[in-house]
Residue frames as a rotation matrix with the C-alpha (Angstrom) as fourth column:
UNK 1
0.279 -0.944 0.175 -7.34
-0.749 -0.100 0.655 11.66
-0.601 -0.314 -0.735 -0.99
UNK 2
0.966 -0.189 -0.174 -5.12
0.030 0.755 -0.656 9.52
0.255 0.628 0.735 -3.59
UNK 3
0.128 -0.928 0.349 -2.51
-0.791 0.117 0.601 7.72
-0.598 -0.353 -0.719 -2.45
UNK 4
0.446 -0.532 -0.720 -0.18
-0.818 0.084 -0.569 6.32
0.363 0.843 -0.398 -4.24
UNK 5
0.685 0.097 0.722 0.74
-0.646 0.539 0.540 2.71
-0.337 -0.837 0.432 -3.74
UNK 6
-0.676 -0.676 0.295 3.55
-0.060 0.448 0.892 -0.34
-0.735 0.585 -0.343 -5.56
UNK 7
0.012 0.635 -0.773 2.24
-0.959 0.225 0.170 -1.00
0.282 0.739 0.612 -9.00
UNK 8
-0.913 -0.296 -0.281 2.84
-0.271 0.954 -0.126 -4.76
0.305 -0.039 -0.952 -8.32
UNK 9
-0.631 0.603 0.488 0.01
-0.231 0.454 -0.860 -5.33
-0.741 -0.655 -0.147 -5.70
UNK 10
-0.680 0.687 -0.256 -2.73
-0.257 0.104 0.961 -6.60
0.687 0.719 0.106 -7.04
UNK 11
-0.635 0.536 0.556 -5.74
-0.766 -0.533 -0.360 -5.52
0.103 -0.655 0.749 -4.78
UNK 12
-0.704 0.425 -0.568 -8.44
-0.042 0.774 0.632 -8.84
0.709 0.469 -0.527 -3.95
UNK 13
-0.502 0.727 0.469 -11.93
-0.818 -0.575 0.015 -7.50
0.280 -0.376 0.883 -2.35
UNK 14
-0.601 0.299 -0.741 -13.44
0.367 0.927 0.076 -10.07
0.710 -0.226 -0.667 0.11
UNK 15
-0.021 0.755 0.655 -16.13
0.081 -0.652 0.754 -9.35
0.996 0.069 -0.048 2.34
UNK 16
0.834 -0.255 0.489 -14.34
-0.369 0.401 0.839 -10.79
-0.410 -0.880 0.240 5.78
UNK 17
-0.158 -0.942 -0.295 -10.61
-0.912 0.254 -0.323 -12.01
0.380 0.218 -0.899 5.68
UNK 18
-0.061 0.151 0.987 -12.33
-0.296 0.941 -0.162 -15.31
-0.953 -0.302 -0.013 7.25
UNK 19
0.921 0.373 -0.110 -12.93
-0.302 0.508 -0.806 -16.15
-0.245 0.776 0.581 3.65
UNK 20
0.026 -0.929 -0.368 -9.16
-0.905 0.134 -0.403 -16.60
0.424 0.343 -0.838 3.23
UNK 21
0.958 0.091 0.274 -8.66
-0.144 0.973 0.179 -20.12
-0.250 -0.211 0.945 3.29
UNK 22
0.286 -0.880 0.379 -5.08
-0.293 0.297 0.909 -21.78
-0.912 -0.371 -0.173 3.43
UNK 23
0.103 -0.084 0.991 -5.59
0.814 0.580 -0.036 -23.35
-0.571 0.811 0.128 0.32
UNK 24
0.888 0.353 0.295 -6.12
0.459 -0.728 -0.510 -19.68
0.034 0.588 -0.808 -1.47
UNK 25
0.591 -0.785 -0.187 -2.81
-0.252 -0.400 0.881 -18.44
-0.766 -0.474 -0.434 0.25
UNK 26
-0.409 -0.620 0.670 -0.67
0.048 0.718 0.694 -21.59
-0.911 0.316 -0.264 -0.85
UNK 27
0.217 0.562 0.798 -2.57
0.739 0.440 -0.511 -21.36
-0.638 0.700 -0.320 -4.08
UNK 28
0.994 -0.037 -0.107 -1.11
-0.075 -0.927 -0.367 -17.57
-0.086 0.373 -0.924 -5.11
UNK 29
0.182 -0.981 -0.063 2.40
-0.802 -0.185 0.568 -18.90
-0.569 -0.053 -0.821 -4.56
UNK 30
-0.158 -0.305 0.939 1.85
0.269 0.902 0.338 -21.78
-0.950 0.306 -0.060 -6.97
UNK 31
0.717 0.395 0.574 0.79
0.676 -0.196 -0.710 -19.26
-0.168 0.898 -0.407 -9.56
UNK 32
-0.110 -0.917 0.384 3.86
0.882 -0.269 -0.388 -17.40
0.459 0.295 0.838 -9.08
UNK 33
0.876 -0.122 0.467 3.32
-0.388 -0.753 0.531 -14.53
0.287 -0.647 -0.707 -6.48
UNK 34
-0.436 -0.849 0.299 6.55
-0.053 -0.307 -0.950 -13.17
0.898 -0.430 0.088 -4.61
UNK 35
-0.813 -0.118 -0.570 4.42
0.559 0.115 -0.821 -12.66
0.162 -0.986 -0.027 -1.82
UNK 36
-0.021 0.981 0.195 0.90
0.353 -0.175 0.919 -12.01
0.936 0.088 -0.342 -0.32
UNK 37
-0.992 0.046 -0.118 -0.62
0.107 -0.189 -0.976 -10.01
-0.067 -0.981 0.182 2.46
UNK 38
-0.156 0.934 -0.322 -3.80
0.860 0.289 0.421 -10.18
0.486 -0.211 -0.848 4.22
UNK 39
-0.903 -0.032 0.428 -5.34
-0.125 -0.934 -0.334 -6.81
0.410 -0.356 0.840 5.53
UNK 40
-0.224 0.824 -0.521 -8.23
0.914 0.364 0.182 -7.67
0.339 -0.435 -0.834 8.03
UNK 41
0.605 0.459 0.650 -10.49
-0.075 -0.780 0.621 -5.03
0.793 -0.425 -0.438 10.13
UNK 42
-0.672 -0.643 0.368 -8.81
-0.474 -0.008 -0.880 -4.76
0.569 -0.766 -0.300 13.58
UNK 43
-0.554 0.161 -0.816 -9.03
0.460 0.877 -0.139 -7.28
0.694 -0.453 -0.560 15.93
UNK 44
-0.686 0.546 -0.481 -12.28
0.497 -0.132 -0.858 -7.04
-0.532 -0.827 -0.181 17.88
UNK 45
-0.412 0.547 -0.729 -13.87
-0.510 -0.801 -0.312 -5.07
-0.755 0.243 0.609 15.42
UNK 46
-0.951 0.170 -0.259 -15.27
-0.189 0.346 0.919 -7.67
0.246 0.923 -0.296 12.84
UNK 47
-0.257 0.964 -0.061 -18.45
-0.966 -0.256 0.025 -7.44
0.009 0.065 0.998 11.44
UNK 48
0.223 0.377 -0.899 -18.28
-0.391 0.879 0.272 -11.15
0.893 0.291 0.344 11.14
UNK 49
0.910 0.026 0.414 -17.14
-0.414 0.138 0.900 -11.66
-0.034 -0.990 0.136 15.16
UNK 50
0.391 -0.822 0.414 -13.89
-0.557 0.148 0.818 -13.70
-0.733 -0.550 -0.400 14.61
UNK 51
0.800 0.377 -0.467 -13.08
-0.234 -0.521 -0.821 -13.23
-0.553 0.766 -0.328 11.00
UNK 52
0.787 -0.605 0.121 -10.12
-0.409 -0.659 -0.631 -11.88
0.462 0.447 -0.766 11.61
UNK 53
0.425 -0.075 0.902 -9.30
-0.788 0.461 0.409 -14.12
-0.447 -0.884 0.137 14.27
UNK 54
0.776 0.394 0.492 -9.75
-0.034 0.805 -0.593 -16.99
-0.629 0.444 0.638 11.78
UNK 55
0.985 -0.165 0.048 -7.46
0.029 -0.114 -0.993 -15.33
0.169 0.980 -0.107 9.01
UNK 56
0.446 -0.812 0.376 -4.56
-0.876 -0.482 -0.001 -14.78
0.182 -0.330 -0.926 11.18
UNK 57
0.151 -0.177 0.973 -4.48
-0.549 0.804 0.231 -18.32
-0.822 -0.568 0.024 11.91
UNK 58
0.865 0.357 0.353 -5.02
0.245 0.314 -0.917 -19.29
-0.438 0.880 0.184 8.68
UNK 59
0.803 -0.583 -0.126 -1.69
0.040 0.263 -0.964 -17.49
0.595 0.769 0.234 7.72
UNK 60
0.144 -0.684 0.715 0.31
-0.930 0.152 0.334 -18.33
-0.337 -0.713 -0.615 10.62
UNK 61
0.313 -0.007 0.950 -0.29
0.198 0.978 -0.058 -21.99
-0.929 0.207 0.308 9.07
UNK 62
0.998 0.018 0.063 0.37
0.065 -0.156 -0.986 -20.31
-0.008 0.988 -0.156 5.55
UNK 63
0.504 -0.846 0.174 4.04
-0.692 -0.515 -0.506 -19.43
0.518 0.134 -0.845 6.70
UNK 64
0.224 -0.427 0.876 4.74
-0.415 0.771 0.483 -22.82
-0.882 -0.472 -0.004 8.80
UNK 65
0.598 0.450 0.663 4.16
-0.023 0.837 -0.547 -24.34
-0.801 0.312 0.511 5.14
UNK 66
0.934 -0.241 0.265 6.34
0.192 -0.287 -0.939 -22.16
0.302 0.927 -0.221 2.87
UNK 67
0.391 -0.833 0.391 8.85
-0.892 -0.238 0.384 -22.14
-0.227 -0.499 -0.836 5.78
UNK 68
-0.107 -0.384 0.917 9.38
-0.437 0.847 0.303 -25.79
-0.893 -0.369 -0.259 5.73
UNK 69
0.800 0.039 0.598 9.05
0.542 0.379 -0.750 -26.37
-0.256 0.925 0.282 1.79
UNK 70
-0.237 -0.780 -0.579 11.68
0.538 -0.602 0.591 -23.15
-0.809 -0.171 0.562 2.04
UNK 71
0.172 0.151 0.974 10.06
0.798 -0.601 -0.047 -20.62
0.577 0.785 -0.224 -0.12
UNK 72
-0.837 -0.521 -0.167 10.28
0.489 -0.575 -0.656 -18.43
0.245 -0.631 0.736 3.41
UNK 73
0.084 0.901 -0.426 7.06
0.975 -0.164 -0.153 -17.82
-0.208 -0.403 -0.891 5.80
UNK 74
-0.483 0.047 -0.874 8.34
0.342 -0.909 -0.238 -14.09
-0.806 -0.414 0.423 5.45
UNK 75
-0.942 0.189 0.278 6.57
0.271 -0.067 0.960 -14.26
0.200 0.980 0.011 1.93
UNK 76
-0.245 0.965 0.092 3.08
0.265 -0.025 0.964 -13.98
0.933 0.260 -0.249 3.87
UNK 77
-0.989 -0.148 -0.029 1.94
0.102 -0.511 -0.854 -11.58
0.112 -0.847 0.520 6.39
UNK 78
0.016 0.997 -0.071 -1.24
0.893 0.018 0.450 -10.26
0.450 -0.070 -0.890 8.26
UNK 79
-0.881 -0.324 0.346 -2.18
0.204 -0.918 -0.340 -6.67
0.428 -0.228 0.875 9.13
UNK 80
-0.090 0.950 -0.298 -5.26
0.988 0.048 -0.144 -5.23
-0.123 -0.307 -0.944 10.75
UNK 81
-0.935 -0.330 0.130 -6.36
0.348 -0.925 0.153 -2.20
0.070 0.188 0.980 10.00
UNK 82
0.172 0.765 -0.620 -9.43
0.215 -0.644 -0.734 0.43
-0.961 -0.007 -0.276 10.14
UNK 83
0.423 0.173 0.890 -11.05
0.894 0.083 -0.441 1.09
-0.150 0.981 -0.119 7.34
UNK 84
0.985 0.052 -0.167 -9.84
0.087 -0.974 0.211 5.14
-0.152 -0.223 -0.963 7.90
UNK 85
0.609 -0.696 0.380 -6.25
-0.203 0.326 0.923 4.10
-0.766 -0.640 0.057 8.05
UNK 86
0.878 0.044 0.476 -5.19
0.302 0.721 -0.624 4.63
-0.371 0.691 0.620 4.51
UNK 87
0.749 -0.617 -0.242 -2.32
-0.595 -0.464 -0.656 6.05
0.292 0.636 -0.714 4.82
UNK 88
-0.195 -0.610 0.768 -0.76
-0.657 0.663 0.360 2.98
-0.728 -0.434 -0.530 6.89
UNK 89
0.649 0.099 0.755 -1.98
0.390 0.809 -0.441 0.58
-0.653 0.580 0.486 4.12
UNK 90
0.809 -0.581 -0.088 0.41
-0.432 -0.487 -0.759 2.44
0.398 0.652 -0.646 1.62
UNK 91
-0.238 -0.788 0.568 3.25
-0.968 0.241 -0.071 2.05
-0.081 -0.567 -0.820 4.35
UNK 92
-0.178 -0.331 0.927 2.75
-0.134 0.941 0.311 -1.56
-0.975 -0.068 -0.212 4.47
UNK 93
0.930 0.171 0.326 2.09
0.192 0.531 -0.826 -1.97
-0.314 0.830 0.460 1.26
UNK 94
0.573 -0.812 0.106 5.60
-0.494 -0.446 -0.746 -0.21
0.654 0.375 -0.657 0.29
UNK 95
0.144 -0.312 0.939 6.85
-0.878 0.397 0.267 -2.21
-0.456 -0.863 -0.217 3.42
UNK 96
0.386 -0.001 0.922 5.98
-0.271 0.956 0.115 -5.36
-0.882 -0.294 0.369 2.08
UNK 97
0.967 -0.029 0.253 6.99
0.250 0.301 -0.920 -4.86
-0.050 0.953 0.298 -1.22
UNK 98
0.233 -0.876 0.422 10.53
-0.962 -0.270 -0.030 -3.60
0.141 -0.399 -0.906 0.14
UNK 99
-0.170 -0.226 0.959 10.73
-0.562 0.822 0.094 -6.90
-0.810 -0.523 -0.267 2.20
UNK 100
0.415 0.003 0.910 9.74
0.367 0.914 -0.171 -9.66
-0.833 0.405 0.378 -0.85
UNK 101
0.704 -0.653 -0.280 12.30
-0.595 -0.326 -0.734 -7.30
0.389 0.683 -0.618 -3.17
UNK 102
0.303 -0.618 0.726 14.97
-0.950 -0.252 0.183 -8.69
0.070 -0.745 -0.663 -0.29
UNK 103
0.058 0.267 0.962 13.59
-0.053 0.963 -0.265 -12.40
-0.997 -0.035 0.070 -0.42
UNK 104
-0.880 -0.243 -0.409 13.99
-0.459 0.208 0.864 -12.26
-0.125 0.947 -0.295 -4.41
UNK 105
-0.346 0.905 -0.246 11.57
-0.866 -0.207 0.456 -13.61
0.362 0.370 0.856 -6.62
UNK 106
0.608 0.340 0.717 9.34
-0.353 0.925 -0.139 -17.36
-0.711 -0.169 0.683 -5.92
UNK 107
-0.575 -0.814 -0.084 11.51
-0.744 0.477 0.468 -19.70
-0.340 0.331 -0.880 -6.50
UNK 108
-0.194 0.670 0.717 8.59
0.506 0.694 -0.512 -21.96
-0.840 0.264 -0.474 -8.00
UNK 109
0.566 0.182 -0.804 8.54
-0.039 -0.968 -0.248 -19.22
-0.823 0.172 -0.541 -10.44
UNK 110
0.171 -0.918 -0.357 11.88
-0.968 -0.225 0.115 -19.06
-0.186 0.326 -0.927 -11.38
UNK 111
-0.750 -0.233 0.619 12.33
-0.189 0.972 0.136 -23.07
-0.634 -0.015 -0.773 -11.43
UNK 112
0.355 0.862 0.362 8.77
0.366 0.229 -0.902 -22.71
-0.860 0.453 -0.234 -14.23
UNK 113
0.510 -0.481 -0.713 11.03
-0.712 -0.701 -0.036 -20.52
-0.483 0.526 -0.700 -16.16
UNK 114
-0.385 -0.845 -0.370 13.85
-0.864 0.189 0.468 -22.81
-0.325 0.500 -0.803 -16.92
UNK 115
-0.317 0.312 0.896 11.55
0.242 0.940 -0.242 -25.68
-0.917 0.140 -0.373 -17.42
UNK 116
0.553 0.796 0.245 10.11
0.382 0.019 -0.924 -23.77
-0.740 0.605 -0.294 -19.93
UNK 117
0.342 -0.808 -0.479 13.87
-0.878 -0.457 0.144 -22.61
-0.335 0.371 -0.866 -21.65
């Protein structure tokens, strides 16, 4: 089955969403990302026991930080999913790229731009 997803995304293969670290998050929106999601196994099912557990927390703290600097926490989300479950990754992936069309582009971005004009 091929499914057909935004060109934008840009896909990053980790072996446990525990490896997502806050700093990696906050680190994709200082290189200019619009906006990141995290796709974990479903909750209860990690292979690593509380992975996913870990990562969700990880960007719940990722979206206190970009709320209150005001880039907008809605820039970073978390999903869970089964590996079996690709047609819902599409849907959120078209989801989320719907939603950070809405939120315009990073404004850390855009503010690298005119420095450089």
């Amino acid at each position: 089955m091929r499914l057909q997803y935004p060109s934008g995304i840009r896909i990053i293969c980790l072996p446990c969403t525990g490896k997502v670290d806050l700093l990696h998050l906050l680190h994709c929106f200082e290189k200019g990302a619009d906006g990141v999601y995290v796709v974990g196994c479903l909750e209860g099912a990690c292979q690593f026991n509380t992975g996913n557990l870990r990562a969700r927390k990880r960007v719940a703290l990722a979206q206190e930080i970009l709320e209150k600097i005001g880039l907008g926490g809605d820039r970073v989300q978390m999903y869970n999913l089964s590996s079996s479950e690709a047609p819902r990754f599409v849907q959120i992936a078209e989801e989320m790229t719907q939603k950070i069309l809405k939120l315009g582009p990073n404004p850390i971005k855009l503010a690298r731009r005119k420095m450089a004009a």
